[in-house]
N, C-alpha and C positions, 0 to 999 in steps of 0.2 A: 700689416699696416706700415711697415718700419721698410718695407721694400717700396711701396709708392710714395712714402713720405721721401726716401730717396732720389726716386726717379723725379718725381716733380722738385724737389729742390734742385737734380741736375738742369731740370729744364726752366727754371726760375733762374738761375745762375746764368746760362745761357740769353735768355729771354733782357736780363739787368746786361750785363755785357754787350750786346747786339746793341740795347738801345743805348747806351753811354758811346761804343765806335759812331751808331748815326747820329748823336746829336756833334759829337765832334770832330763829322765830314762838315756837319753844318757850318760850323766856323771855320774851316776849310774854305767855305764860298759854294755850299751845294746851296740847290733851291730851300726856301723858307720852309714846305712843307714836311721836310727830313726833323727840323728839331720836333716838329709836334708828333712826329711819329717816334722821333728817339726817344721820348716824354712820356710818351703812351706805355710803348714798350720795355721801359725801364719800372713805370709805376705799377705795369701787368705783371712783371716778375717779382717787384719787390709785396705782391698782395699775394703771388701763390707762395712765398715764402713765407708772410705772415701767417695764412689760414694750414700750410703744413705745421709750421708750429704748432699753432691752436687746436690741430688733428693730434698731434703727438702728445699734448696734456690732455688727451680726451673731452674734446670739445665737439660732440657731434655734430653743430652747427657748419664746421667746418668742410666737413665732406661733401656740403652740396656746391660750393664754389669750384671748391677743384675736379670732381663731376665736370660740371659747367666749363670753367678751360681745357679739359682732357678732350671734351666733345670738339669745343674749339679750334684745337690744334689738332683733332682730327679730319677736318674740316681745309685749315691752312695747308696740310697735308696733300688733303685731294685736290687743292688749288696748286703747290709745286711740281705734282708728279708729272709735267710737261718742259719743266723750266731748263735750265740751261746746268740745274744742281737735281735729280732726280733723285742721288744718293742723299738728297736734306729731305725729300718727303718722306721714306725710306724711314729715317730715321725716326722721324715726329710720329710717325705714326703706327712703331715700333712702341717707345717710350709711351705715346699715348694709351694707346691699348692696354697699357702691362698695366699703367699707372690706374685705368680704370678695374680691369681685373681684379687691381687688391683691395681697392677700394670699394668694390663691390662686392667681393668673398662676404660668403653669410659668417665667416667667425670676426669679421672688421664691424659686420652690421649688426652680430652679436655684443660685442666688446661698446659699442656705442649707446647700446641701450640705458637707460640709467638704472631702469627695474632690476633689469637681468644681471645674476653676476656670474662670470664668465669662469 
């Protein structure tokens, strides 16, 4: 669990960075549409930072969010592998993979249980 809590806080770090450079092309003078996206993308990384936390103190609720953006950024993945950076789909869909794997290892699904003690 402590290896995709990893991986997804890299891509949450990532994800808050990206969108803080686009909101501040925005006041640069780029189009209006970049802050709302630097906005999005900042508060998407600053939530899979939250709920890895809350994976880390054993909050099972937690694992079904970041499921849910791993599929995501699976997703955004098969949307770049044409783009003009092939080596960024490459990547996301590296980390994403890995990041579902551990999250989905039956000793993560074990450890989550609250019955069970592991």
């Amino acid at each position: 669990m402590l290896v995709a809590v990893f991986v997804i806080g890299f891509e949450a770090l990532a994800y808050v960075v990206f969108g803080l450079v686009t909101i501040a092309s925005f006041a640069a003078g780029e189009a209006a549409s970049t802050m709302g996206i630097g906005v999005f993308l900042a508060a998407y990384g600053v939530a899979q930072l939250y709920a890895g936390r809350m994976l880390v103190h054993w909050h099972s609720w937690a694992r079904g969010p970041l499921v849910f953006t791993q599929l995501i950024q699976l997703g955004l993945a098969w949307g770049l592998r044409h783009s003009e950076r092939p080596w960024l789909a490459v990547v996301m869909a590296v980390t994403a993979l890995l990041a579902l794997g551990c999250l989905l290892a039956p000793p993560v699904t074990r450890a989550l249980i609250d019955d069970e003690v592991v």
